[in-house]
C-alpha positions as CSV (number, residue, x, y, z in Angstrom):
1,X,14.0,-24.4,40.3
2,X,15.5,-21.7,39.3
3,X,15.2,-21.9,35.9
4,X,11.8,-22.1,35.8
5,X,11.0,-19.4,38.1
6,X,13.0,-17.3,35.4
7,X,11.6,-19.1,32.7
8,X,8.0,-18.5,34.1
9,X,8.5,-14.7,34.5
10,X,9.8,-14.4,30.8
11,X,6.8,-15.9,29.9
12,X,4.4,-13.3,31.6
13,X,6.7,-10.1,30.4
14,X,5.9,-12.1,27.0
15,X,2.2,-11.9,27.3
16,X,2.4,-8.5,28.6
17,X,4.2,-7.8,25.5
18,X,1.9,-8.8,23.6
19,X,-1.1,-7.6,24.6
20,X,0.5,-4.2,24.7
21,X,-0.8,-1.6,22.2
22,X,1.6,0.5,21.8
23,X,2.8,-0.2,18.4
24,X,-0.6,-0.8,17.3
25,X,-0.9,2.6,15.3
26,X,2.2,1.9,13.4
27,X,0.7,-1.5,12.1
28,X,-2.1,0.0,10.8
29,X,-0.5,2.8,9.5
30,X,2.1,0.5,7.8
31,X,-0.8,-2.0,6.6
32,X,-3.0,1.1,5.0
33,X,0.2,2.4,3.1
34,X,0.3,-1.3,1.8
35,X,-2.8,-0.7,0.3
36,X,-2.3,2.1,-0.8
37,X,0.9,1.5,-3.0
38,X,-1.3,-1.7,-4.2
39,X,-4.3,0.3,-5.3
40,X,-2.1,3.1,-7.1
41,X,0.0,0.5,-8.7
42,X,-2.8,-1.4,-10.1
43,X,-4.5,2.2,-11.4
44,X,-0.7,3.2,-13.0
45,X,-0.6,-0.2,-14.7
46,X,-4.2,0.5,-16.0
47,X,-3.1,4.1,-17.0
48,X,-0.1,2.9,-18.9
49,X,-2.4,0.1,-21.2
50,X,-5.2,3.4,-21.5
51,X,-2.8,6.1,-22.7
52,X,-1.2,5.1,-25.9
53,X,-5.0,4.5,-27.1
54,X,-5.9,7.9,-25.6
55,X,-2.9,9.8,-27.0
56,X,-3.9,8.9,-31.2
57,X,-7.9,10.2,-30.1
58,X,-6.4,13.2,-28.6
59,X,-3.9,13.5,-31.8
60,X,-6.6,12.6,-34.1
61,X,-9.0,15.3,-33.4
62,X,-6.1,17.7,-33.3
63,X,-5.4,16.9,-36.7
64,X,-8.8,16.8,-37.7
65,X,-9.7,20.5,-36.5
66,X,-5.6,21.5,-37.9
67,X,-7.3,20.4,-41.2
68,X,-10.5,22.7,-41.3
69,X,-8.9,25.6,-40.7
């Protein structure tokens, strides 16, 4: 009988955990710098397949305008 008494009272201090907030903020916090790392990832991996094409147009119209002067 025993057993279950202590059995039955590590049950509620379970649900008592549980619905507990307290860590809540840290979650979210933890879930929204998830994102966050995903998103600027994704843009970095964009970046890095934009630039080469971006550095020869930058390098091209410097030549050009080197060339008319």
């Amino acid at each position: 009988m025993k057993y279950i008494a202590k059995m039955h009272l590590a049950f509620n201090k379970a649900i008592e955990n549980i619905k507990n907030k307290k860590g809540q903020n840290t979650i979210e916090y933890l879930f929204m710098l998830g994102i966050i790392v995903v998103v600027v990832g994704a843009v970095g991996l964009l970046i890095k397949n934009f630039m080469p094409e971006l550095f020869e147009q930058i390098k091209a119209k410097i030549m050009g305008q080197a060339s008319n002067i």
